[in-house]
N, C-alpha and C positions, 0 to 999 in steps of 0.2 A: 501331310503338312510339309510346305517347300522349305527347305534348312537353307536360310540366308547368311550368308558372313559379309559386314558392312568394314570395307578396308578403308583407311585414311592415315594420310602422312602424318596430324596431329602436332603441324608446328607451328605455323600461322595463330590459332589459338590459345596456342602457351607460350609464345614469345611479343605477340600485338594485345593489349590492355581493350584497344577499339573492337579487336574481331574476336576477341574473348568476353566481350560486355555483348557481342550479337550470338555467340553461340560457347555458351559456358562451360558445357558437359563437351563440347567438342562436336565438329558437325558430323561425323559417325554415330553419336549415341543421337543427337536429332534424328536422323534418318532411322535408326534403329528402334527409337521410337513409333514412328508411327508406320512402320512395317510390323511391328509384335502387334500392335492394337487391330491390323487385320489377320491376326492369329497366324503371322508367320513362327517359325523358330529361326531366332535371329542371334548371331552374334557379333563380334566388332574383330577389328584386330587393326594395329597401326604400327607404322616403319618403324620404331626405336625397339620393338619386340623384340626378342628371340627370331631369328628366319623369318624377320618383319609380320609377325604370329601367323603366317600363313607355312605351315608345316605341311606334310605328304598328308599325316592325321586331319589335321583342320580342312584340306580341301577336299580329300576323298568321304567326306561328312557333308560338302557344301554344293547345294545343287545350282545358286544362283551368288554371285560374285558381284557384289557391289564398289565400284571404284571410283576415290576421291584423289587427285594428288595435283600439286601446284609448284611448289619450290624446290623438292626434292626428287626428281622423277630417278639422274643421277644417281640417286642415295640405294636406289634400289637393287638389290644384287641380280647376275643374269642369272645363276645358277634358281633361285625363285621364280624370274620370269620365266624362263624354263618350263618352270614346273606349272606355272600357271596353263601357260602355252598350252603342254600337252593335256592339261584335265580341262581344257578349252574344247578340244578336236574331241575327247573322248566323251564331251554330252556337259560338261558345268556351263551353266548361261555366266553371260558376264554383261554386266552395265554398267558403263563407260559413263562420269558426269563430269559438268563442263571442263575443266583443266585436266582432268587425267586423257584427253588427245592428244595429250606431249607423252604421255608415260611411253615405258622400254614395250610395254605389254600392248600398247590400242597401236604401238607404230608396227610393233612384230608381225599382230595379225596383218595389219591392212597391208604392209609393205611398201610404204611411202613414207613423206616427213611429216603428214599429218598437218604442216603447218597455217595457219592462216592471216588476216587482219584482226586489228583489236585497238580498245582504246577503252579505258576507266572512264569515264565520266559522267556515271550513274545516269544512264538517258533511261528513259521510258520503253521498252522492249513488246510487240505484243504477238504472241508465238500463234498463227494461224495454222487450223487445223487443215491438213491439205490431203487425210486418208480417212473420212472419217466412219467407215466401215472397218478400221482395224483393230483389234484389242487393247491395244497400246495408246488408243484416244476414248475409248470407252469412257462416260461420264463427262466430257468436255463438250463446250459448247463450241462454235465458230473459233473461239478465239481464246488464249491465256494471256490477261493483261498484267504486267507487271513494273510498277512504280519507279523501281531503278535497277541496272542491271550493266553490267562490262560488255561491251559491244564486242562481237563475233564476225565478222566480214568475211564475204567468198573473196577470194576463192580461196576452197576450204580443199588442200590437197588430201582429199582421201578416192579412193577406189567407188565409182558411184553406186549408189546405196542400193540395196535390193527394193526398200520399199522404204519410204519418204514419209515421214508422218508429221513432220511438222517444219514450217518455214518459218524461221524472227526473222522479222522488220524492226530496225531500231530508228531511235526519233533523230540520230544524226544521219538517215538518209539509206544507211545499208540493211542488206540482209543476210540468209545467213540457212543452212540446211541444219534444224537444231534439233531434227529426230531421224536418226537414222536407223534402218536394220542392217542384220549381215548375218551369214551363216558360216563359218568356217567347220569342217569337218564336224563330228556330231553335234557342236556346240553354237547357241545365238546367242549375237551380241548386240544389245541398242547403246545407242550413241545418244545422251540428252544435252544439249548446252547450257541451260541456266543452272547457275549456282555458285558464283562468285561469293569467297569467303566473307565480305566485308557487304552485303546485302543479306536481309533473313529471308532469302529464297524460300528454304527448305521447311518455312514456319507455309507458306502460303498454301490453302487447300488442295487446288489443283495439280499444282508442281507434284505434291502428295501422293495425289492419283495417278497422275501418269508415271512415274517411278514406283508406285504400285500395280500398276497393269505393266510397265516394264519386266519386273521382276516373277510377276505370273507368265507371261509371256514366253522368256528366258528358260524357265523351267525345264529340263530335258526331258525329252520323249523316253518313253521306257523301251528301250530299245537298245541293246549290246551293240559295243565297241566293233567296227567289221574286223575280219583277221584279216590279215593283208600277209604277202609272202609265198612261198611256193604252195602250190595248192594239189591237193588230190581228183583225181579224175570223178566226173561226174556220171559220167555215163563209160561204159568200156571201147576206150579207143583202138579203130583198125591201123595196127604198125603194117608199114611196108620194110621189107630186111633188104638192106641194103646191102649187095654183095661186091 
């Protein structure tokens, strides 16, 4: 069973009355919701925690890394990023959703500003499927259409993607790379776009699906950390004496 930990900043819905009337429990226990109902083992953790409850404990238990964050990327300590970092390389999936592309954690892997276009104004978004033999679109049709959404514009300064799985078109005219893969050392990371706090993305089926094929996805291979550092001879090496 894949051992999920669903992280979110957790402030946008206890400080806005609007984005706490769309997601009441907060949008970690959404998401955490309808990940345990495909019998994941799921837990939550968000930034006012203890070591923003992601501990050495909690992540060396977590095989797939779910990330929310919007306002507080700042707030987050390096010394965590850190640690994320490295249980990233050593095989923890991580999934990246829409605003956590500013986080310390999705700029560290990719190595860039991550930055992009944007603009609020609830347009019509509709996320075409552009790999549709990947596991990560599995159960989707052509297309995810969705009613309203915060617009995402290229150019989207990241490192290009290993493999592309979904393009938005928004009804102001742009688009937009809103599913990305990547591999950093033992660890895979998808990048999804939609899910601005003030739209119930995260209610809509599909979005569901693919953050669940995400997270199956993500899963790490069972397969040891490499050693790296001086190494022992493999075969008995012929020295020449050097006189």
């Amino acid at each position: 069973m894949v051992k999920v930990t669903v992280w979110n900043e957790y402030r946008h819905e206890r400080n806005d009355s609007k984005i706490a009337a769309v997601y009441p429990e907060g949008i970690h226990n959404q998401i955490a919701g309808f990940l345990k109902k495909e019998g994941m083992d799921v837990a939550t953790a968000t930034l006012d925690e203890p070591e923003h409850g992601l501990t050495e404990e909690v992540l060396n238990n977590t095989d797939v890394l779910v990330w929310w964050g919007h306002i507080a990327h700042k707030e987050v300590s390096d010394e965590i990023v850190n640690r994320v970092h490295r249980r990233v390389l050593q095989g923890m999936g991580l999934v990246v959703l829409h605003s956590g592309h500013m986080s310390k954690i999705f700029m560290k892997l990719m190595g860039t500003s991550c930055d992009l276009k944007w603009r609020d104004v609830g347009e019509k978004e509709r996320l075409w499927v552009m790999n549709p033999s990947h596991p990560i679109a599995e159960g989707i049709g052509e297309y995810i259409e969705l009613e309203q959404e915060e617009m995402y514009g290229t150019h989207f300064d990241v490192p290009a993607p290993e493999e592309l799985i979904f393009v938005g078109w928004f009804e102001g005219g742009n688009v937009f790379p809103s599913g990305c893969t990547y591999r950093r050392g033992n660890g895979k990371i998808f990048y999804f776009q939609p899910g601005h706090e003030a739209y119930p993305t995260y209610y809509h089926p599909e979005i569901q699906r693919v953050i669940v094929n995400g997270v199956q996805w993500a899963e790490p291979t069972k397969r040891a950390y490499p050693v790296y550092g001086n190494s022992k001879e493999l075969e008995t090496i012929k020295r020449e004496v050097l006189l």
